[in-house]
C-alpha positions in Angstrom: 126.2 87.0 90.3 126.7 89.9 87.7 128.2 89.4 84.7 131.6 91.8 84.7 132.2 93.6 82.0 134.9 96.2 81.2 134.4 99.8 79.4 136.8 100.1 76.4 137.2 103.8 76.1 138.0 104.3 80.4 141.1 104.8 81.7 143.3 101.5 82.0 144.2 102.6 85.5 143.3 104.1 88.5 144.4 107.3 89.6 144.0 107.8 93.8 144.1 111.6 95.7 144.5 110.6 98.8 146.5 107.4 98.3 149.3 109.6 96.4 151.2 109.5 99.4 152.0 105.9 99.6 151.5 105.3 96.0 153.5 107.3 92.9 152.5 105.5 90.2 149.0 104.4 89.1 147.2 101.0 89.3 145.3 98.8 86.6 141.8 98.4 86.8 142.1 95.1 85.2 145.1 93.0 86.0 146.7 92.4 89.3 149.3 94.7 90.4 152.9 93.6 89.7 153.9 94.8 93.2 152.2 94.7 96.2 151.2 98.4 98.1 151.0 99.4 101.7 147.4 98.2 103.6 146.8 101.6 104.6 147.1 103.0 100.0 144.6 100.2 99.7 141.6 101.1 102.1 142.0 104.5 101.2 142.0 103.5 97.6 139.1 101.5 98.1 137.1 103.5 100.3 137.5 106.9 97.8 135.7 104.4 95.2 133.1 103.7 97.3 132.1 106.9 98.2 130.2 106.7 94.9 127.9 103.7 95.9 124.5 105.0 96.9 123.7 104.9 100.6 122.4 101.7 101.6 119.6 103.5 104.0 118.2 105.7 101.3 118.3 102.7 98.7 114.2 102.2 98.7 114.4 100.3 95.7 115.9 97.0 98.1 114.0 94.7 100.6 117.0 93.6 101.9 117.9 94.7 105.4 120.4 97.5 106.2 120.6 98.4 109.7 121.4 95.9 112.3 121.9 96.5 116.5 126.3 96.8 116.9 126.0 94.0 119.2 125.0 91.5 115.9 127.8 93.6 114.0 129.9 92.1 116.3 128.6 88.7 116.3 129.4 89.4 112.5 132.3 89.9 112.2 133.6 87.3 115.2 132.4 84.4 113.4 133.0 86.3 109.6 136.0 83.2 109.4 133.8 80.4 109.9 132.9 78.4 106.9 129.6 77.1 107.7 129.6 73.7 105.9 132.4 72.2 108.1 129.7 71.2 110.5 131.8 68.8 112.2 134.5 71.8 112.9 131.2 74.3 114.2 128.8 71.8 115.6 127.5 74.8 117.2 127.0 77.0 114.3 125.1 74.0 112.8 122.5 73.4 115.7 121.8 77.2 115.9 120.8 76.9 112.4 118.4 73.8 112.9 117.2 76.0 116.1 116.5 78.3 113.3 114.6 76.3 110.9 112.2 74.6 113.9 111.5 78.1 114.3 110.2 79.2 111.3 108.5 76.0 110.7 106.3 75.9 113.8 106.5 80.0 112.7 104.6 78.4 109.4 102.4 76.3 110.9 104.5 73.4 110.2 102.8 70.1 111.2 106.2 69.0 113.3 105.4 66.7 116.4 106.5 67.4 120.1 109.6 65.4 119.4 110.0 65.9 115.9 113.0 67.8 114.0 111.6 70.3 111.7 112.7 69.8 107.6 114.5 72.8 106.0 117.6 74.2 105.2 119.5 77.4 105.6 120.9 79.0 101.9 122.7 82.0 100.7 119.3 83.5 99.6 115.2 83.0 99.0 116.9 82.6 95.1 119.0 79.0 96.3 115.7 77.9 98.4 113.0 78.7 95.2 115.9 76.1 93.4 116.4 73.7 96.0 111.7 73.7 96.4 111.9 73.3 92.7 114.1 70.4 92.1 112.1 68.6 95.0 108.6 69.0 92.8 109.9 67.7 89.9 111.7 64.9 91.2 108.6 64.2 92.9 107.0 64.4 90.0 109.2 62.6 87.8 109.1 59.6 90.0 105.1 59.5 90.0 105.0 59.6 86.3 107.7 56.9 86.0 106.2 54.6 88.4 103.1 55.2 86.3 104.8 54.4 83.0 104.0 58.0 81.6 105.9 60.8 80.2 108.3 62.8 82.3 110.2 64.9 80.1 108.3 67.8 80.0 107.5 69.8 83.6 105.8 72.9 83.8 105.4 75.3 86.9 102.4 77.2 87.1 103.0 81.3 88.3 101.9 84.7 88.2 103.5 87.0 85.7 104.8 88.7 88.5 106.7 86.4 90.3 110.5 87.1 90.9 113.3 86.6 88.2 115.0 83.5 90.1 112.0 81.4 88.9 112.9 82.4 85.7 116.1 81.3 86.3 115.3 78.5 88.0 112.8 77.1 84.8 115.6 78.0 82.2 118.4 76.2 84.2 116.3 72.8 84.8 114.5 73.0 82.2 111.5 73.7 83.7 108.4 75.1 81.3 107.0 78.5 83.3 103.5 78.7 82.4 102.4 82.7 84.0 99.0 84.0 84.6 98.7 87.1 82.5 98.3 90.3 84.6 95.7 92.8 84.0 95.1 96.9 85.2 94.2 96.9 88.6 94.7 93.1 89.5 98.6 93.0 89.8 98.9 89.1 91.3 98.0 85.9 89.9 94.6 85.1 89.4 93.6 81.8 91.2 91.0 80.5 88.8 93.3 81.1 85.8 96.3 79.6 86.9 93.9 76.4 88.3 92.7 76.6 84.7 96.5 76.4 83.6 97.4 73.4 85.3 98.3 70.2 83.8 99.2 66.5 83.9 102.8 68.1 83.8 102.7 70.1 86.5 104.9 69.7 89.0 103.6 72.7 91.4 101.5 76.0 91.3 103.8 78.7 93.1 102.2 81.6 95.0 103.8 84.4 96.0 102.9 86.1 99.8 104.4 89.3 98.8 104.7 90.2 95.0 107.9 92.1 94.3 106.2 94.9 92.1 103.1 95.9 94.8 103.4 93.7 98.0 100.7 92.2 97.5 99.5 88.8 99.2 98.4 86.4 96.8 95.0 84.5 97.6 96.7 80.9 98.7 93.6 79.1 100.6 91.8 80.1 97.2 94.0 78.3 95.0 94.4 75.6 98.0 90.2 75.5 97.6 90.4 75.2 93.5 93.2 73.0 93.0 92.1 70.5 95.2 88.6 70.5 93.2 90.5 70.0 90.4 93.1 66.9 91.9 90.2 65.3 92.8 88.9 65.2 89.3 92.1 64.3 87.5 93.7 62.4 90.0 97.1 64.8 89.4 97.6 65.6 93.0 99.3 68.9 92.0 101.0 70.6 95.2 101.7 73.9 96.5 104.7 76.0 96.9 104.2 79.5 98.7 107.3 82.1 97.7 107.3 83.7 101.1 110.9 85.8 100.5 109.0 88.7 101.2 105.8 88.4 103.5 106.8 85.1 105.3 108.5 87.2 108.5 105.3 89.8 108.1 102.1 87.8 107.8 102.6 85.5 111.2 103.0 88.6 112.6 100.8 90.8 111.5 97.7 88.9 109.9 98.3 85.8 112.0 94.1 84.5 110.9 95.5 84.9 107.7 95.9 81.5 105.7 98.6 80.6 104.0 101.0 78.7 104.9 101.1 75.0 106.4 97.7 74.8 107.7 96.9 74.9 103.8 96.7 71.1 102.9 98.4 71.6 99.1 101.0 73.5 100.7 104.3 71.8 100.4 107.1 73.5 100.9 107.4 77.4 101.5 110.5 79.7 101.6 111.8 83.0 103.6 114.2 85.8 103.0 116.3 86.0 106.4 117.7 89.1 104.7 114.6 90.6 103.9 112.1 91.0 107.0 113.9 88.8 108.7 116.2 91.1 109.4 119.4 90.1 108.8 122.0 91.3 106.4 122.1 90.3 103.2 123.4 86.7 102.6 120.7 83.9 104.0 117.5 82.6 103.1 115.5 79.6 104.5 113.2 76.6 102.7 111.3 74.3 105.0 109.3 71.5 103.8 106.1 70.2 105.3 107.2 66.8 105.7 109.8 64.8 105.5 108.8 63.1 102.8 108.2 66.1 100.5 111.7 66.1 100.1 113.1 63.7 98.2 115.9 61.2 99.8 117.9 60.7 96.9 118.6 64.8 96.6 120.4 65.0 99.9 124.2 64.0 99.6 126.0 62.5 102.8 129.6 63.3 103.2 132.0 62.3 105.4 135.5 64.1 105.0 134.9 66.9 107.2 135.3 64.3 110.1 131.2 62.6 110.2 128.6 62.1 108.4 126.9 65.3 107.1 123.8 65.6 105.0 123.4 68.5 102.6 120.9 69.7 100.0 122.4 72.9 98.7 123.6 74.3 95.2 126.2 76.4 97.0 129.2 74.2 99.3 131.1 76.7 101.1 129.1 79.7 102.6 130.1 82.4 105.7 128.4 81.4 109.1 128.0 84.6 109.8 124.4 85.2 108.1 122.9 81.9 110.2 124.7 83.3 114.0 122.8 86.5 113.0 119.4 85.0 112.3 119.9 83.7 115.7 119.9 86.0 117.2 117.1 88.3 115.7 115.0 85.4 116.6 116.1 84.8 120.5 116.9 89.0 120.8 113.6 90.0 119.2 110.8 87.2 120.0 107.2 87.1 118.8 106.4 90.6 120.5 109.2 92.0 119.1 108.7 91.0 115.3 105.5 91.8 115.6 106.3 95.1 117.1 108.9 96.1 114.3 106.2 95.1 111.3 104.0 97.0 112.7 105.9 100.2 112.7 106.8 99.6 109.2 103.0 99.4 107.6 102.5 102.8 110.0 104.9 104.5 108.4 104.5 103.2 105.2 100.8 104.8 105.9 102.4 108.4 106.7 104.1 108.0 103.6 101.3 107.0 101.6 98.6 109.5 102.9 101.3 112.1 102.0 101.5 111.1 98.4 97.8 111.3 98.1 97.6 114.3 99.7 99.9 115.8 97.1 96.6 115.4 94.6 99.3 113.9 92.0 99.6 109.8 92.1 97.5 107.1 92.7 98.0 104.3 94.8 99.1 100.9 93.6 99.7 98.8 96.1 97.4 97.7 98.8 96.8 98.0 102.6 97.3 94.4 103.3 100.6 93.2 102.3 104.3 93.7 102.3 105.2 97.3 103.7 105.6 99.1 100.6 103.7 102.0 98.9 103.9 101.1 94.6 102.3 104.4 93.0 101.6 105.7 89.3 101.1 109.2 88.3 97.7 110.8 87.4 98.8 112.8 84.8 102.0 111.8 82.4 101.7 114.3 79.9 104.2 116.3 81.1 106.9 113.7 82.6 106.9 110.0 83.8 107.7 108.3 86.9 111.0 107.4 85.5 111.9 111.2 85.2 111.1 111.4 88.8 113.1 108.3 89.9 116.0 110.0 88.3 115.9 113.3 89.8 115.1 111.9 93.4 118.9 110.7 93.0 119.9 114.1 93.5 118.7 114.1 96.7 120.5 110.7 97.7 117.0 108.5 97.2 117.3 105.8 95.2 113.7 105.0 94.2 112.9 102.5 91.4 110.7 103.3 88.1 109.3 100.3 86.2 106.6 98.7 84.1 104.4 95.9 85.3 104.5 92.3 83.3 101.9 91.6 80.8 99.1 92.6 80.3 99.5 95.2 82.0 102.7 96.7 80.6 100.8 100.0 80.1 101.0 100.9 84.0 104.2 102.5 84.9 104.7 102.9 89.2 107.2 103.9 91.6 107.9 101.8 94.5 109.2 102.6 98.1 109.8 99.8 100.1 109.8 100.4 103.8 112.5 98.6 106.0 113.1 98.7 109.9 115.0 101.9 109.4 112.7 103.9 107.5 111.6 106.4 110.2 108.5 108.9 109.9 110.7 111.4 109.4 112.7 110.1 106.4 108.7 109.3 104.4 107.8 113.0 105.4 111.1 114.1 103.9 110.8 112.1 101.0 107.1 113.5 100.4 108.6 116.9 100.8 111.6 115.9 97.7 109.2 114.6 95.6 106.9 117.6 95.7 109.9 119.7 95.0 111.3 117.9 92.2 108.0 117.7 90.8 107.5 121.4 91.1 110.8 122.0 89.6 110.0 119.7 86.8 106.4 121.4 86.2 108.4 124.8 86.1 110.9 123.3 83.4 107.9 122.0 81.4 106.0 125.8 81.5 109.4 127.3 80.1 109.7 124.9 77.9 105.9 125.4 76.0 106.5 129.1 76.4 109.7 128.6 74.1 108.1 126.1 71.9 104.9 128.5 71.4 107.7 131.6 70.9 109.0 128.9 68.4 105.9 128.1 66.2 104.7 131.5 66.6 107.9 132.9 64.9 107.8 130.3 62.1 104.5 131.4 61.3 105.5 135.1 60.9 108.7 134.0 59.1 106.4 131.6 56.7 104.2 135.1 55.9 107.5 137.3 55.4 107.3 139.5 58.2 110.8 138.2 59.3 114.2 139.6 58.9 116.4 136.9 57.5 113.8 134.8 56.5 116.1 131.6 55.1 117.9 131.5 58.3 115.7 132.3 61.0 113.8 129.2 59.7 116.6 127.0 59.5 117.4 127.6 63.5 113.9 127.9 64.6 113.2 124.4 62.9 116.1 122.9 64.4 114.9 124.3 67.8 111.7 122.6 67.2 112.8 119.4 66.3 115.2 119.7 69.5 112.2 120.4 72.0 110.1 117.7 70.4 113.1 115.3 70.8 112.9 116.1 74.4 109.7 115.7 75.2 109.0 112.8 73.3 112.3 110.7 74.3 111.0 109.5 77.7 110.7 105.4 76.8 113.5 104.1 79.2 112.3 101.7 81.4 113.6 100.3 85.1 114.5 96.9 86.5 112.8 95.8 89.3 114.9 94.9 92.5 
C-alpha cells in the first residue's frame, strides 16, 4: 500500500470538461462531496483522470501480467463479489484453490503422496507468501533453540543484496536481522559460498531467488543446497532453504525442467510463486507451498468457525476478492503443460529479437543473461554524453515506460535499463522499441553536438573578450559566464536515480 500524500500548492478541487454537463460546480480532491452526482458525471470524471496513467501494455518496467483471454475477463468480473475467505459460503471457490496449490506443488516437485493433500496457501501477492515462509522459519527456529535452552531473540535471514524489497519489509516488521551477500560488477546474484560463509547459529533460512528482480537471473540453488548441507553437518544447525520463485517459478518447470531447484533440493523448504507474474493472472494472487506438512508450523494456522465450519487460515490479509484464485484456475486447466511451456517460450524468443537488436545498435551492453527470467537488463557503453536514466525518460514520449536504476552494493557503479518481456510483448512491439531507442538516442547525440558547438563558441569568445578584442568587454563576459555555468549545470546534473519495480 502507498502512503497518500496531498500536494499543498494544487488546486483544492477538481475541475471536469466533459462532466460539465451534469455537474456545475467543482469537486474536492480531498473530502467527500456534500452531495451526491449522477453515475454517468462520475465515470466520465474518473475515466478523463485516467487517461493520464501510462498504458498497462507498454509499462516494461512491470512483471505483472496485463492481457488476459475475454473469456477469464468474464470469469472476472462474475465472481468480482465473492469474498474468498467465507469458504463455507464458496466451497467451490475454496477447492479450486487447493486444486491450485496440488498443482504447483507436484509443479515443484513437491514430495506429496498419491493420496496426499499438497501444503500451501493462496495470498494477495509473492509479498504476503515471502511473510507467511518467513514467520514459519523462525518459529521453527525459535522452537529448536528453546527446546535447546539457547538464545532465540536474535534471527537472521541470509540473502543476496538483490533480493526484492518485501524481504526488507518482511525483516523490519518481525524483526528479522537481513544479512545480504554484497554484489559485485558482473556477478549480479548472491554468491553461494559467501552467503554459506554468512550463516549462523541464528539463522533461521538462506533465501534464494530463481529470478532476481534487477537481471532475471537464476540463482545457483543445488549449489547452496551442496554447501549448506556441508556446513549443517559440521555444526549441527540444520539451516533450511527458502527459494523466492515470484518470478521464475511459472518459467523454469517449463522451460529448464533438468534444472534443479526446487523440491528435489533436500534443504529446500518452502518456495513461493507470483500467479500475477508468469502465471498469468492479473494482478492480485500469489502462492507459498511448503514441502511438508510439518514445515509449517501448527500453532500459526488459526481455525475459525463463524462463517458456518471450521476453517483453517494462515494469512496476514482476512478478506480478499475470489476473483484472482477462479482465474488461476483456469490458466492452469485452459493452458496445461504444453501450453505454459509454449507461451515461455515465445517470451525468451522475443526477448532474443529484442536483445540482438540492442546489440546490433553497437551502443549497450548486455546485462542480463540467456538463462533466466525473460527480460533483457542493459548498460550503456559510453555515458559521457547521457545516462540510461536520460533515455528512460525520453522513451516516455513515445508511451514506453522503461525503468533506469542502479544495482545494490557493491556494485552501485553499474547503472542498466530493463525490459521485461510478458505474454503480450509481440516481435513487433521489441523491433519498434529498438527502432525508438535508436531515435531518441540519435536525437539526444544531435542535442549533445549543438550543445559542445555552443559551449566551444562560448569559451572561444571568453578568450577573445579576456585579450580585449571584444566589444563591450564587462558585459559580454558577464552573459557568456553565465552561459557557461548554465551548460555545465546541464551536463553535469544527471545523478537522479530509479526505483526498481
Amino acid at each position: 500500500m502507498a502512503i497518500s500524500t496531498t500536494i499543498s500548492d494544487s488546486s483544492e478541487h477538481l475541475h471536469s470538461t466533459f462532466a460539465s454537463r451534469y455537474v456545475r460546480d467543482p469537486l474536492p480532491k480531498f473530502k467527500m462531496p456534500e452531495r451526491s452526482i449522477p453515475k454517468e458525471a462520475a465515470f466520465q470524471i474518473i475515466s478523463d483522470e485516467l487517461m493520464l496513467d501510462g498504458n498497462p501494455r507498454l509499462n516494461l518496467a512491470s512483471f505483472v501480467t496485463t492481457w488476459m483471454e475475454e473469456e477469464c475477463d468474464k470469469l472476472i468480473m462474475a465472481s468480482v463479489n465473492k469474498n474468498y475467505v467465507d469458504m463455507d459460503e464458496y466451497p467451490v471457490t475454496t477447492e479450486l484453490q487447493n486444486r491450485c496449490v496440488n498443482m504447483i506443488a507436484h509443479l515443484f516437485n513437491a514430495p506429496v503422496g498419491e493420496n496426499e493433500t499438497a501444503i500451501g496457501v493462496g495470498t494477495v501477492g509473492s509479498s504476503e507468501a515471502i511473510m507467511l515462509a518467513g514467520l514459519a522459519f523462525k518459529r521453527k527456529w525459535q522452537q529448536k533453540r528453546k527446546s535447546e535452552g539457547k538464545p532465540y531473540d536474535k534471527p537472521n535471514i541470509v540473502t543476496g543484496a538483490n533480493v526484492q524489497v518485501c524481504w526488507e519489509k518482511f525483516a523490519r516488521y518481525f524483526e528479522v536481522e537481513l544479512k545480504e551477500v554484497k554484489l559485485r560488477e558482473g556477478y549480479y546474484v548472491m554468491d553461494p559460498v559467501k552467503a554459506v560463509e554468512m550463516v549462523d547459529e541464528n539463522t533461521i533460512c538462506v533465501a534464494a531467488i530463481l529470478g532476481s528482480t534487477l537481471t532475471g537471473e537464476f540463482e545457483d540453488v543445488k549449489l547452496l543446497n551442496e554447501l549448506l548441507t556441508e556446513k549443517n553437518k559440521e555444526t549441527g544447525w540444520g539451516t533450511p532453504i527458502h527459494v523466492d520463485a515470484a518470478s521464475g517459478g511459472f518459467i523454469a518447470p517449463f522451460l529448464y525442467p533438468d534444472l534443479k531447484w526446487d523440491f528435489r533440493l533436500p534443504l529446500v523448504k518452502s518456495i513461493n510463486v507470483s500467479g500475477h507474474k508468469y502465471g498469468l493472472v492479473y494482478a492480485g494472487v500469489g502462492w507459498v507451498v511448503w514441502r511438508t506438512k510439518d514445515d509449517l508450523p501448527e500453532e500459526l494456522i488459526f481455525h475459525i468457525n463463524y462463517l458456518g465450519s471450521d476453517q483453517p487460515t494462515f494469512t496476514l490479509n482476512f478478506s480478499k476478492g475470489s476473483s484472482q484464485i477462479i482465474a488461476q484456475y483456469y490458466q492452469f486447466i485452459r493452458l496445461g503443460f504444453e501450453g505454459y511451456k509454449n507461451v515461455m517460450r515465445n517470451c525468451v524468443d522475443n526477448a532474443n529479437v529484442l536483445r540482438q537488436g540492442l546489440v546490433e545498435t553497437g551502443r549497450f551492453e548486455i546485462v542480463s543473461k540467456d538463462i533466466g527470467v525473460p527480460l533483457v537488463a542493459f548498460s550503456l557503453k559510453d555515458t559521457s554524453n547521457y545516462t540510461v536514466f536520460e533515455i528512460s525518460a525520453n522513451l516516455r514520449r513515445f508511451g514506453w515506460i522503461i525503468p533506469a536504476y542502479t544495482m545494490p552494493p557493491d556494485a552501485q557503479h553499474i547503472a542498466v535499463l530493463r525490459v521485461v518481456v510478458r505474454e503480450d510483448f509481440s516481435r513487433s512491439l521489441a523491433e519498434r522499441l529498438v527502432s525508438d531507442i535508436e531515435k531518441v538516442m540519435r536525437e539526444m547525440d544531435a542535442v549533445q553536438s549543438r550543445a559542445a558547438t555552443r559551449a566551444t563558441h562560448v569559451i572561444a569568445t571568453v578568450d577573445e573578450t579576456r585579450e580585449g578584442k571584444g566589444e563591450g568587454s564587462e558585459k559580454l563576459n558577464k552573459k557568456t559566464g553565465e552561459e557557461i555555468a548554465m551548460y555545465w549545470k546541464r551536463v553535469v546534473d544527471r545523478k537522479k536515480t530509479n526505483g526498481v519495480c
